[in-house]
C-alpha positions in Angstrom: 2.7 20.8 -0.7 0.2 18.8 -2.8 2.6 16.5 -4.1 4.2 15.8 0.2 0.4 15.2 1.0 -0.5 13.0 -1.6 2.4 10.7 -0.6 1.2 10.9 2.9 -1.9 10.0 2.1 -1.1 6.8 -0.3 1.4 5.7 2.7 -1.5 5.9 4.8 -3.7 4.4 2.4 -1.7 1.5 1.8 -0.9 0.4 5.6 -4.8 0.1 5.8 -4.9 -2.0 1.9 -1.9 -4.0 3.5 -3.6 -5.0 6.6 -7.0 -5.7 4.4 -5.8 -8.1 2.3 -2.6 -10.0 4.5 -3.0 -8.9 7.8 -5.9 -11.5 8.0 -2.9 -14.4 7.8 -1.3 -13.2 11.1 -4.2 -12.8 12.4 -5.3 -16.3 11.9 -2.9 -17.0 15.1 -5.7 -15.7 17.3 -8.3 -18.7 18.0 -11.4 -16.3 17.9 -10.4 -15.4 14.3 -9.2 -18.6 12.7 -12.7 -19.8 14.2 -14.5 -17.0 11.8 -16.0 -18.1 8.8 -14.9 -16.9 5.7 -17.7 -14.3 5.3 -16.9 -13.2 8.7 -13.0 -11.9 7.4 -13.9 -10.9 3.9 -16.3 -8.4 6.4 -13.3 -7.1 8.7 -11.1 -7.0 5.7 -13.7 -4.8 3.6 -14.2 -2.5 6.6 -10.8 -2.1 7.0 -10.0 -1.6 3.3 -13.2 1.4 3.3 -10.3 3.6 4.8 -7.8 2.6 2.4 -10.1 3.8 0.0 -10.8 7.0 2.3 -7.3 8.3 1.4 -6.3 6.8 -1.3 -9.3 8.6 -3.5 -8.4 12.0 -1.7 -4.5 11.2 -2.5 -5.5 10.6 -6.3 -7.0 14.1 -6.4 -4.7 16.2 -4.7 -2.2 14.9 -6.3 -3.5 14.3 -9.9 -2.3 17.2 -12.3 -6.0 18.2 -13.7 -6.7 19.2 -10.4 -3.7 21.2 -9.7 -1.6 18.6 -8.2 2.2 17.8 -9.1 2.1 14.4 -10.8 0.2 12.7 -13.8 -1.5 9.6 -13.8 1.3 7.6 -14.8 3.0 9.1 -12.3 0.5 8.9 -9.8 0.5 5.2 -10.7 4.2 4.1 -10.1 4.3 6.3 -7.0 1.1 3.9 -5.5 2.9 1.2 -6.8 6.2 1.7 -5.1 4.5 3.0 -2.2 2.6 0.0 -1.9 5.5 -2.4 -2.1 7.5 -0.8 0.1 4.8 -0.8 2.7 4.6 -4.6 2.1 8.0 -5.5 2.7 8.3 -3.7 6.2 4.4 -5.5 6.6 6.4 -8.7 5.8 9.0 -8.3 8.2 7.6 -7.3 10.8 4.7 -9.6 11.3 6.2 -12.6 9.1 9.6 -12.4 10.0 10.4 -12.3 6.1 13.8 -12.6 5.4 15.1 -10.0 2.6 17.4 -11.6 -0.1 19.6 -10.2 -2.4 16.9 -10.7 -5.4 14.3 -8.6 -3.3 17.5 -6.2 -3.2 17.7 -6.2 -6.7 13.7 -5.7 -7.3 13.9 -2.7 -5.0 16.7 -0.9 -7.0 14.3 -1.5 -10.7 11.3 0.0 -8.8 13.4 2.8 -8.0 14.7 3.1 -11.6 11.1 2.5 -12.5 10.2 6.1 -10.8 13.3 7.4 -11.9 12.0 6.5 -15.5 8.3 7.6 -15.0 9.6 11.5 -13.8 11.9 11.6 -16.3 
């Protein structure tokens, strides 16, 4: 079970890192947030990104071999890594209206072999 929470947790962890660093470009379609100074969305984007942090630390340790979990650290690694990427894409999507091409196709299948690679 430590190794199903810890990817639970990093998904989680990486919709809030997602909306911390990009979600402030869509956002700047709203007139009261375009209008904030830059100070102003490095603040939102920080508070946001303190419960990124709030799972992804806990993720790291449950997960993380020396403390009993299932995965090392280069494991641990790729997994954020993937995680993280995959979470963009559907981010870009949805709220950009990104349009996949075969290259990003092809990108996806490495990072798969990539985890392959690391477990092996």
């Amino acid at each position: 079970m430590h190794g199903f929470y810890t990817i639970l947790l990093l998904l989680a962890s990486n919709i809030f890192m997602t909306l911390a660093w990009y979600g402030h470009l869509k956002m700047a379609e709203f007139s009261w947030f375009k209008a904030l100074p830059l100070i102003g969305v490095i603040v939102i984007s920080w508070g946001i990104a303190f419960f990124e942090y709030c799972l992804q630390v806990p993720a790291n340790r449950i997960g993380f071999e020396g403390n009993g979990g299932p995965f090392n650290l280069m494991q641990l690694k790729v997994l954020q890594e993937d995680i993280t990427l995959v979470v963009f894409v559907l981010f870009s999507v949805l709220a950009f209206n990104l349009q996949l091409r075969w290259n990003h196709v092809v990108a996806a299948i490495f990072l798969i072999l990539a985890v392959y690679f690391v477990f092996k």
